[in-house]
N, C-alpha and C positions, 0 to 999 in steps of 0.2 A: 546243497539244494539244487534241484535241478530247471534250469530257467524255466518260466513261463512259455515261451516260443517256442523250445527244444519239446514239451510237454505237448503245445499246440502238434508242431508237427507229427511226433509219432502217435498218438491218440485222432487226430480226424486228415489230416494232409495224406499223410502214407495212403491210408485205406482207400480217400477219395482219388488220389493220383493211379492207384493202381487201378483201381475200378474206371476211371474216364479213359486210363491210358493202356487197356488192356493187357497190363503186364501180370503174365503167371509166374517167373524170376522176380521174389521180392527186392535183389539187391539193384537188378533196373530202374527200380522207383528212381527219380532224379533226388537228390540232397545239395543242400547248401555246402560243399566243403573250408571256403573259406573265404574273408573277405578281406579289402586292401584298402586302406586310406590314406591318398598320396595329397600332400600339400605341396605343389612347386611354388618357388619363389626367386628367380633369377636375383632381385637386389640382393638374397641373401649371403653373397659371398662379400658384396661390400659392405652390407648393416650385420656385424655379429647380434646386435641384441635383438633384430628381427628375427633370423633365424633361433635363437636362443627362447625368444615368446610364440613362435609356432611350433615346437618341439614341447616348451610347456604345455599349450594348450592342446594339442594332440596328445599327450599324455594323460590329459585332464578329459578328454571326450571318449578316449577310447579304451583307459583304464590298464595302458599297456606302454611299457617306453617305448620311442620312436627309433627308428636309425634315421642318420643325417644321410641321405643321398646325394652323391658329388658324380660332376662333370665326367663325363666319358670321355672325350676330346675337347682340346682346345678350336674355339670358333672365336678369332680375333674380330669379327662384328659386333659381337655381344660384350668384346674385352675379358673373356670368357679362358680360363686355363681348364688344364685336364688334372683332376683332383679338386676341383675349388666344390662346396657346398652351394649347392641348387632346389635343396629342400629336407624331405622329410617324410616318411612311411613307417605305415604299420600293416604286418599284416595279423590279423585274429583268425583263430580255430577255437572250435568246441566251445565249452561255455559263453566266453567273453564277446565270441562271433557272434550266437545265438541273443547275448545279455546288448551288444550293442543294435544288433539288426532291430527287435524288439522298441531300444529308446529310439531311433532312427526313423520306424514307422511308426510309432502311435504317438512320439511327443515331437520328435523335433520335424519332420513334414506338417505336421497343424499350422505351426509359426511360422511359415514361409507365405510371404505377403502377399496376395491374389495366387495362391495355390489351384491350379488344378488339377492338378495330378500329375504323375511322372511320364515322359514320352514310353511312347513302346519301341520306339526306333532305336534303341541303344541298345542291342544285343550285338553280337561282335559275329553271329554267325557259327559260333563253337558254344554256345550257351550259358555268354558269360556275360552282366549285363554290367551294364558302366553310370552312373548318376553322377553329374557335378552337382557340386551345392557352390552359391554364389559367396555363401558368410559363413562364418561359424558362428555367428551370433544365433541362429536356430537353438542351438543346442544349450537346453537350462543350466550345462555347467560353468559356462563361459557368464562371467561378468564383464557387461559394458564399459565397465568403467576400467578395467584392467586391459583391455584390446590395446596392445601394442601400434596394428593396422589390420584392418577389414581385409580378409585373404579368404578365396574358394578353397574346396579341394575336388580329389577325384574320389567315387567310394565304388568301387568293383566288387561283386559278387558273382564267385566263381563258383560255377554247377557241376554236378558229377556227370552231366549229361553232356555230349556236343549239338543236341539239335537246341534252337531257341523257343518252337511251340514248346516243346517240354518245360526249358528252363522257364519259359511265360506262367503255363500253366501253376510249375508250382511256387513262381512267387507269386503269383495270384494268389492262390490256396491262403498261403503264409501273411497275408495280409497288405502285399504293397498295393498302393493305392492308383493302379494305370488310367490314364486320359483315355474316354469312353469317345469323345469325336474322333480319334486318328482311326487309321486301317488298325484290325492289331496283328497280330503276328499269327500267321499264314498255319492252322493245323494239318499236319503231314507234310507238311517244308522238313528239304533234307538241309541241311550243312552245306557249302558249296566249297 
């Protein structure tokens, strides 16, 4: 069955991106290629079962197993070796990208506490937008009472586009819900 979102977008996104965005090349339209969910957690190379419950629950949010991502270099300030576990990523394509971006906007953005919407300033300038979230506790699949400890992550959504008006545009389209008092992002801004 084919998501909800993935449905949204090629039924009314395409058509209105290409029409606001004058593109006659339909494969220019911008798309979502994929997205990345990075949990860092430095204690985790001292606490195994911390890292062991963010790996759980990453699995549990994003419907995908995680890899454990470890240390590049040793950094003796942090008591830090090269190979030690530092966290935890996933990246999603196709379906599951589409099935988690969907619960990400309409359920778990609701439940984030004085919500206003997401900055527009977190484009990277190549059309790839970046949102921390503070908790995983947003997300209705995590139980309180099973929360090992309260941990952010990073959630990146990578565009086929390099400008960020575009990438704006079309997660606008797609439903994220951007803060209406910032500047937002610049139409016919190139990439720099």
């Amino acid at each position: 069955m084919e998501p909800r979102l993935k449905k949204h977008y090629d039924e009314n996104v395409r058509p209105r991106l290409q029409e606001r965005l004058g593109f006659t090349n339909p494969h220019r339209i911008p798309r979502v290629e994929k997205v990345v969910v990075n949990v860092g957690a430095g204690e985790a190379s001292r606490n195994q079962k911390l890292l062991d419950s963010i790996v759980e629950e990453l699995g549990t949010i994003t419907g995908q197993s995680p890899v454990i991502t470890r240390a590049r270099k040793s950094i003796a300030g942090f008591s830090l070796r090269d190979g030690m576990p530092v966290g935890a990523s996933v990246t999603l394509r196709r379906q599951k990208m589409y099935e988690f971006l969907d619960r990400l906007v309409s359920v778990a953005m609701p439940r984030i506490r004085d919500f206003r919407g997401i900055p527009t300033r977190s484009f990277d300038g190549r059309g790839n937008y970046t949102l921390g979230v503070k908790e995983q506790l947003i997300f209705p699949e995590i139980e309180y009472d099973d929360v090992e400890q309260v941990h952010g992550m990073d959630i990146t959504v990578v565009t086929s586009t390099d400008r960020d008006d575009e990438a704006f545009e079309l997660l606008k389209e797609m439903g994220f819900p951007f803060r209406t008092e910032e500047n937002p992002v610049v139409i016919g801004a190139t990439a720099d």
